[in-house]
Each structure stands twice: as structure tokens, then as C-alpha cells.
C-alpha positions as CSV (number, residue, x, y, z in Angstrom):
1,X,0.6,2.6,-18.8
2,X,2.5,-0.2,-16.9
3,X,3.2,-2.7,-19.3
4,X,3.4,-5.3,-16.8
5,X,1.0,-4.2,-14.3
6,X,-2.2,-6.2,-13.0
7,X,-4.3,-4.6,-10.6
8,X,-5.7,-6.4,-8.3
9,X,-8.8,-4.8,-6.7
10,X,-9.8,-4.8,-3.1
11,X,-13.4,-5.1,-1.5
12,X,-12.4,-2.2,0.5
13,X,-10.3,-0.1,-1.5
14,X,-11.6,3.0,-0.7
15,X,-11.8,2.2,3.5
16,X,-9.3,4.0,5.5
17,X,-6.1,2.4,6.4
18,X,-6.3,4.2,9.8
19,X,-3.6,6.5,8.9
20,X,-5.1,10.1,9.1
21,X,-2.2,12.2,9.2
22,X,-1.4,12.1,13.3
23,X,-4.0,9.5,14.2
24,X,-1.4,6.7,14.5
25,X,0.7,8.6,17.1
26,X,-2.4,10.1,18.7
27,X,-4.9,6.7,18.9
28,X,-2.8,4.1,17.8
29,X,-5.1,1.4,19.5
30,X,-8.1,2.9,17.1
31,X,-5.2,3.3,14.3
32,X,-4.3,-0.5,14.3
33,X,-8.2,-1.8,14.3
34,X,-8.9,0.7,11.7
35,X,-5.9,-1.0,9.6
36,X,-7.1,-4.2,10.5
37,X,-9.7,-5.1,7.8
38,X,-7.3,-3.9,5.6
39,X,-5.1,-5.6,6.0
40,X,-7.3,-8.6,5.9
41,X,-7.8,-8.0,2.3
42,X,-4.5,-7.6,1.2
43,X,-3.9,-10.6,2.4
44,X,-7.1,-12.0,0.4
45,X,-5.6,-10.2,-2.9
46,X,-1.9,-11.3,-2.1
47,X,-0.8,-8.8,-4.4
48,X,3.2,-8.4,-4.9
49,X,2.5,-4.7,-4.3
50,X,0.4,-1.8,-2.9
51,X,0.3,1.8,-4.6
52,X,-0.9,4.5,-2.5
53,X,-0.1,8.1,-3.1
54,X,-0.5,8.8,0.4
55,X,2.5,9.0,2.1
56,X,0.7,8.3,5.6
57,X,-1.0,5.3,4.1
58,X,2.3,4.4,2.8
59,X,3.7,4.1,6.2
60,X,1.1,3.0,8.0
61,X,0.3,-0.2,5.3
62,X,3.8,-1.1,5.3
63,X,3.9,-1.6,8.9
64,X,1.0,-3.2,8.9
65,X,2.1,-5.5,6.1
66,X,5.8,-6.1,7.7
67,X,3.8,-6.5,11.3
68,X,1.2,-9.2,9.7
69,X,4.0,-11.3,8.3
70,X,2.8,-10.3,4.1
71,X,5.7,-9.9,1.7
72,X,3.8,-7.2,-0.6
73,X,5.6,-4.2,-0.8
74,X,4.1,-0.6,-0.3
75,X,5.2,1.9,-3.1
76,X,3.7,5.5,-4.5
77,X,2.4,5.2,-8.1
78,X,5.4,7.4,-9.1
79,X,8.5,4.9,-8.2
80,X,6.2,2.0,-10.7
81,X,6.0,4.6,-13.2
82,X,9.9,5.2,-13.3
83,X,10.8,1.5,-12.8
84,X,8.8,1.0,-16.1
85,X,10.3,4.3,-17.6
86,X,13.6,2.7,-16.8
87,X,13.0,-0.9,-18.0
88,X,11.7,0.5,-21.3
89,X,15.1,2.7,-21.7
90,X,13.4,6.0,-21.2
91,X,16.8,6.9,-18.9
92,X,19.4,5.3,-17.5
């Protein structure tokens, strides 16, 4: 557990970002509409960050969130974890 953490949940959390692997380079017209209502609700949530374990989601909702002007942040569930391993003096 995340000591600090508050999730936030979003009406479409389980909707595509319009990542797909090679979608974004192959239809990246489709890609960015597919992101789109995303997007819209991150921006409903303002949460300070987004975990996805998806490293194509990663990518693609950080452009999407540096594009759309949002300050959130995009990490992988992993690099939380370790920041609150650290802050607790886990490790150095």
C-alpha cells in the first residue's frame, strides 16, 4: 500500500486510450479520437497522476496529457511503489 495514495476513479477507466501497440503510428487520426474521451476525463478527475502498466498507454496518455495542456503526470505502478519504498527508508 501507498500510504499517501488517493485514487481517483474515472467513468471510463477501462476504455481504450487508443494506444494498441502500433495503432498510433499506423492510424494516428483514429489513435488521437480514440484518446480523446479520455482525455476528457482526466481532465474531469484532475488527478496529479495516472498509473498504467502499459507502456503504450504510458506513451500515448502522456502525449496526450502534455498536448491537452494537463499537468498530471503518467507513471507505471512500479516507480509509485519505489518512491513510497524510498520515502519510508526501505533503501536509499
Amino acid at each position: 500500500a501507498i500510504p499517501v495514495l488517493r485514487i481517483v476513479p474515472l467513468s471510463d477507466a477501462a476504455q481504450c486510450c487508443g494506444s494498441a501497440g502500433l495503432y498510433t503510428l499506423l492510424e494516428p487520426a483514429m489513435s488521437r479520437a480514440v484518446l480523446a474521451p479520455k482525455l476528457a476525463s482526466l481532465r474531469a478527475a484532475a488527478p496529479h497522476v495516472v498509473a498504467t502498466g502499459n507502456p503504450g498507454c504510458l506513451m500515448q496518455l502522456g502525449a496526450g496529457l502534455a498536448a491537452s495542456g494537463l499537468s498530471a503526470g503518467v507513471r507505471h505502478p512500479v516507480e509509485l511503489l519505489d518512491e513510497s519504498y524510498r520515502a519510508a527508508g526501505y533503501y536509499a
